[in-house]
C-alpha positions in Angstrom: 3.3 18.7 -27.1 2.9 15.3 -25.6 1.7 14.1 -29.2 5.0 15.1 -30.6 7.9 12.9 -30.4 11.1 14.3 -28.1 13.6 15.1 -31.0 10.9 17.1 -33.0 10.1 19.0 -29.2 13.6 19.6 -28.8 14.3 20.7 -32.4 11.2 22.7 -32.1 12.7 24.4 -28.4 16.5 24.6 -30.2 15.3 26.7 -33.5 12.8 28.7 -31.1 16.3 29.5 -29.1 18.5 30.2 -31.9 15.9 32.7 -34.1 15.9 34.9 -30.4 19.9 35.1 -30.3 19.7 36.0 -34.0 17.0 38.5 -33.3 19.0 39.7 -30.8 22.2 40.0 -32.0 21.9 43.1 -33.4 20.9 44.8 -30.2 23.6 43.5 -28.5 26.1 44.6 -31.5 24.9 48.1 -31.7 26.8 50.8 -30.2 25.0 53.7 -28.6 26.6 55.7 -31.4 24.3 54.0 -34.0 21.6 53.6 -31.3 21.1 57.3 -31.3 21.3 57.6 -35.1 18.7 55.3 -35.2 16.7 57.2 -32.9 17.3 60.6 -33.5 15.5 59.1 -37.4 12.7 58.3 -35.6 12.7 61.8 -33.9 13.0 63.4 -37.3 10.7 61.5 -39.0 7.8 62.3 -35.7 8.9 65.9 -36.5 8.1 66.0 -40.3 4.9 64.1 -39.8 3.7 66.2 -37.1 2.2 63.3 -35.8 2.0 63.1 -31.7 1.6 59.4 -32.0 4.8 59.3 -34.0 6.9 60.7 -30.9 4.9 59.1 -28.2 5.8 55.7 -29.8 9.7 57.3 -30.3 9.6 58.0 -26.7 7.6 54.8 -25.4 10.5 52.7 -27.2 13.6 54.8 -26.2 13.1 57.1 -23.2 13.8 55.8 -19.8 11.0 56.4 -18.5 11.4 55.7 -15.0 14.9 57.4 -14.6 13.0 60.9 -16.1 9.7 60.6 -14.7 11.0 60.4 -11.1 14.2 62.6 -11.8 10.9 65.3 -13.2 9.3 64.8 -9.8 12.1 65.5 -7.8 11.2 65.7 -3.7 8.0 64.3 -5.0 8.7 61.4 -6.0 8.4 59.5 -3.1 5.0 60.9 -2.8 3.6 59.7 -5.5 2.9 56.0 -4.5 4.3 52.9 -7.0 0.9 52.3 -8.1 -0.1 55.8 -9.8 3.6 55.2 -11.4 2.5 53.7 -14.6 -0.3 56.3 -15.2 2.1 58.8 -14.6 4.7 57.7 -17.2 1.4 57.4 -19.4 0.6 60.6 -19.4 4.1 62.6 -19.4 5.1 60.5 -22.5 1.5 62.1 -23.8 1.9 65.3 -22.7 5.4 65.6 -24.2 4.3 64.0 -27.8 1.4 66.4 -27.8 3.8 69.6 -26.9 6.4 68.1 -29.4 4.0 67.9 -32.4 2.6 71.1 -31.8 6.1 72.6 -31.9 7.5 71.1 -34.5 6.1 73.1 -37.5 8.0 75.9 -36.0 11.5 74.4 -36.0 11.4 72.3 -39.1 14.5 69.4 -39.0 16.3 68.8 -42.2 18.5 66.2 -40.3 19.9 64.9 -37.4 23.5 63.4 -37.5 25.4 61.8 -34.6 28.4 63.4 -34.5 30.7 61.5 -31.7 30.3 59.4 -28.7 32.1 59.4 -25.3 31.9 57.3 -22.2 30.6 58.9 -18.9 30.8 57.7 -15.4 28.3 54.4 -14.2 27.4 52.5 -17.3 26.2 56.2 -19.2 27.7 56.9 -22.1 27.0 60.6 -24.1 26.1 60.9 -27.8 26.9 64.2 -29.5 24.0 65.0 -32.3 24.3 68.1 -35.1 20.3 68.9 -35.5 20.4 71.0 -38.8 16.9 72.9 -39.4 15.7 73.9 -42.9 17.1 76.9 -42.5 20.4 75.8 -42.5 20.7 77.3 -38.5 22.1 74.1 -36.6 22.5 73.1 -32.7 23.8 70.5 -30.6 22.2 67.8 -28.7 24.0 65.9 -25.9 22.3 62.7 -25.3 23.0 60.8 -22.2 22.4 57.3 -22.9 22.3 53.6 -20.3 22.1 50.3 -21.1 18.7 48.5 -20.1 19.0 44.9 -20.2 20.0 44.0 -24.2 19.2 47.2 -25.0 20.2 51.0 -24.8 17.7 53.7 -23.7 17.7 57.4 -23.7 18.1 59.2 -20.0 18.9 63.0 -20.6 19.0 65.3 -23.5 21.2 68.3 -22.9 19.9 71.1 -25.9 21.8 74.5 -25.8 22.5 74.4 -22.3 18.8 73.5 -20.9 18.6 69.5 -19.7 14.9 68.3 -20.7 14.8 66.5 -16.6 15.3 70.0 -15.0 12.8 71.8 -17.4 10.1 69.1 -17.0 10.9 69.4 -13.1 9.8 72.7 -13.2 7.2 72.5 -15.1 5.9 69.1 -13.3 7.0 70.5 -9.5 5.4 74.4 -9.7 2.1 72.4 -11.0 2.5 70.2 -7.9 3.0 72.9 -5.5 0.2 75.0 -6.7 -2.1 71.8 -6.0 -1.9 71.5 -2.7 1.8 69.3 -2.9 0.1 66.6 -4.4 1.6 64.4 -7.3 -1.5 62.6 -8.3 -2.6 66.4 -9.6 -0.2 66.4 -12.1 -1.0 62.7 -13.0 -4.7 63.8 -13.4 -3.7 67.2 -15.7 -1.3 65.0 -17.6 -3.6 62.5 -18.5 -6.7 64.9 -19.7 
């Protein structure tokens, strides 16, 4: 920019700094009430297209990855070294879209409404959903939800008394112990 003279530059800098806090506004302004309405959308919409991209993307954008990943792992966690991390997010949110598409023909979603919100303990705060199938047979989902920077993300979903950490931990943990306690066996099966 050394062409341009200083009040375009700083115009230029100003608008580029006032179209982010408008952009972001609306993340800031949501509540995790309306967060999770807007997810749980996107989880119904993955659901009727069958589509294992469609809830890899849902669960690339909300999940906290992290927070399950290592809560999956459990004593394992600190086993599998910082570097194999990323591969192993990779391929839990792929083996989860791929198990979720495959199941969802046989629990087809009519809708998903948010049905209150409550404040937990630390910064988490849990949304109550009402997933209704076609059937008309409903359940609830309790959704634990933290705040990431300027926006909210998804850390525990509680379905009819079974928490998705503690099932993935032992799903992910018998595979580890049955390969010799090592994590970077479960990265390599997940990512097949």
């Amino acid at each position: 920019m050394p062409n341009m003279p200083r009040r375009s530059a700083s115009l230029s800098v100003l608008t580029a700094c006032v179209a982010f806090l408008i952009s972001a506004l609306p993340a800031l302004a949501e509540t995790p009430a309306a967060y999770m309405q807007r997810v749980a959308n996107e989880l119904v919409a993955a659901s009727r297209s069958g589509s294992a991209l469609a809830f890899a993307t849902a669960l690339r954008s909300h999940a906290d990855l992290p927070a399950i990943g290592l809560t999956a792992l459990g004593s394992y966690a600190n086993r599998l070294p910082k570097t194999d991390r990323p591969a192993y997010y990779t391929g839990m949110v792929n083996w989860i879209a791929r198990y979720a598409a495959k199941e969802a023909p046989k629990y087809p979603v009519a809708r998903a409404v948010v049905t209150g919100q409550s404040a937990g303990t630390g910064g988490v705060t849990y949304v109550d959903t009402t997933v209704t199938l076609r059937s008309g047979e409903s359940y609830d989902v309790r959704w634990t939800i933290v705040r990431r920077g300027n926006a909210y993300k998804v850390r525990e979903a509680e379905i009819l008394m079974f928490q998705m950490t503690t099932v993935l931990g032992n799903l992910f943990q018998d595979y580890i112990s049955k390969n010799q306690d090592n994590p970077k066996a479960l990265v390599a099966a997940l990512n097949q």
